[in-house]
C-alpha positions in Angstrom: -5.5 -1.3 -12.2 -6.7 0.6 -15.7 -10.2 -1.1 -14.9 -10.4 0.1 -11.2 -9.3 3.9 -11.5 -11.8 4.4 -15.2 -14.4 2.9 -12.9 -13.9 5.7 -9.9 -14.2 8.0 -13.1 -17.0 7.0 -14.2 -18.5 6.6 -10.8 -17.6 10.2 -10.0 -14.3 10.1 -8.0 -10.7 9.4 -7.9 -11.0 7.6 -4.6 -11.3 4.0 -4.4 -14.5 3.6 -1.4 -14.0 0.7 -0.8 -10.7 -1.4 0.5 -8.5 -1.9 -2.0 -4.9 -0.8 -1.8 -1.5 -1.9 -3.4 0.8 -3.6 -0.8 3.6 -1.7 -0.8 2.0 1.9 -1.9 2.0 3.8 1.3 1.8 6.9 0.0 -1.6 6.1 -2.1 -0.2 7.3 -5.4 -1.0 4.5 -7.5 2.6 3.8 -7.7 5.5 1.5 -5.5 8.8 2.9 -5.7 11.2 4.3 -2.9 9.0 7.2 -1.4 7.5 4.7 -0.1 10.2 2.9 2.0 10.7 6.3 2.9 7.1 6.9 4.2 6.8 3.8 5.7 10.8 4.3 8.0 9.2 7.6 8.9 6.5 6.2 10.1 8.3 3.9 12.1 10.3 6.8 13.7 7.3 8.4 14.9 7.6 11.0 11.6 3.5 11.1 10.4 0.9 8.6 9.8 0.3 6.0 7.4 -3.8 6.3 6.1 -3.6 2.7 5.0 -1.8 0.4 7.3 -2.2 -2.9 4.8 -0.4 -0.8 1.9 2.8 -0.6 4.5 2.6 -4.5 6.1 4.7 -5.0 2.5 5.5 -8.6 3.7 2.2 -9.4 5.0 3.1 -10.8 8.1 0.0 -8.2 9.4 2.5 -5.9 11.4 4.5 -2.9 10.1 7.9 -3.0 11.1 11.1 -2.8 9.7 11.0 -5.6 7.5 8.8 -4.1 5.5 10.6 -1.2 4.2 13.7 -3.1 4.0 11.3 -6.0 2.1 10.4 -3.1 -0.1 13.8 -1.9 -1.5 15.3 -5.4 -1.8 12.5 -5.7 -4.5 13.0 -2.4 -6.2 16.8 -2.5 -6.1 18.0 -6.5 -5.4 15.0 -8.3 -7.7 13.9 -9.6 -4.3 10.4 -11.0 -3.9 7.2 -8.7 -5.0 5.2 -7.3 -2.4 2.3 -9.7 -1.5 -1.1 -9.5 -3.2 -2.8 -7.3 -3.8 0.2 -6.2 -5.9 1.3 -4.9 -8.6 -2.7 -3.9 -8.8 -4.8 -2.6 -6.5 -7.2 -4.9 -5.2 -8.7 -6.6 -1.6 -6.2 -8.1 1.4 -6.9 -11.7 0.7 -5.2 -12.4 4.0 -7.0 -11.9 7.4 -5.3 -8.6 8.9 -6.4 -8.1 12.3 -6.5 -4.8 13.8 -4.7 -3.5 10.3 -7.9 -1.5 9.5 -9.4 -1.2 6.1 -8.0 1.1 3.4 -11.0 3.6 2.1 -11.0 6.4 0.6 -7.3 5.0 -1.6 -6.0 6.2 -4.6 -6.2 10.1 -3.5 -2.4 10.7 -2.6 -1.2 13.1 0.3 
């Protein structure tokens, strides 16, 4: 993750432009923790969009539902699994998400 964000600096930017993403960072701040299960049930209840879709499918299962904020906190607070990859660095989906979308322009926070 070091590597990726000193390269955006050095390339003039703190976005990443092309599709990487954390699974499990919804809120694009470099970081997985609970705002995120928060983010990602508010998005669920219809509460504000989500830029990168791929960051909130936590499970992978190339849907966001509620398993994946629930997937989320079992990790943080139960030592359940880890998110999929690309986690806990940012990096490419190495799974064929459909209709997820690509996550550009990540890294830059709301």
């Amino acid at each position: 993750m070091i590597t990726i964000v000193l390269i955006c600096s050095i390339l003039g930017g703190s976005d990443l432009d092309w599709p990487f993403f954390i699974r499990g960072d919804a809120d694009r701040n470099l970081k997985v923790n609970i705002s995120d299960a928060v983010l990602i049930l508010g998005h669920l209840m219809g509460e504000g969009e989500i830029p990168c879709l791929n960051a909130a499918d936590v499970n992978d299962d190339n849907r966001v539902n509620i398993t994946d904020p629930i997937y989320l906190l079992n990790y943080l607070f139960m030592s359940g699994r880890p998110p999929k990859m690309p986690f806990p660095g940012a990096g490419m989906d190495p799974t064929d998400d459909e209709g997820m979308g690509q996550c550009y322009e990540y890294g830059a926070g709301e």
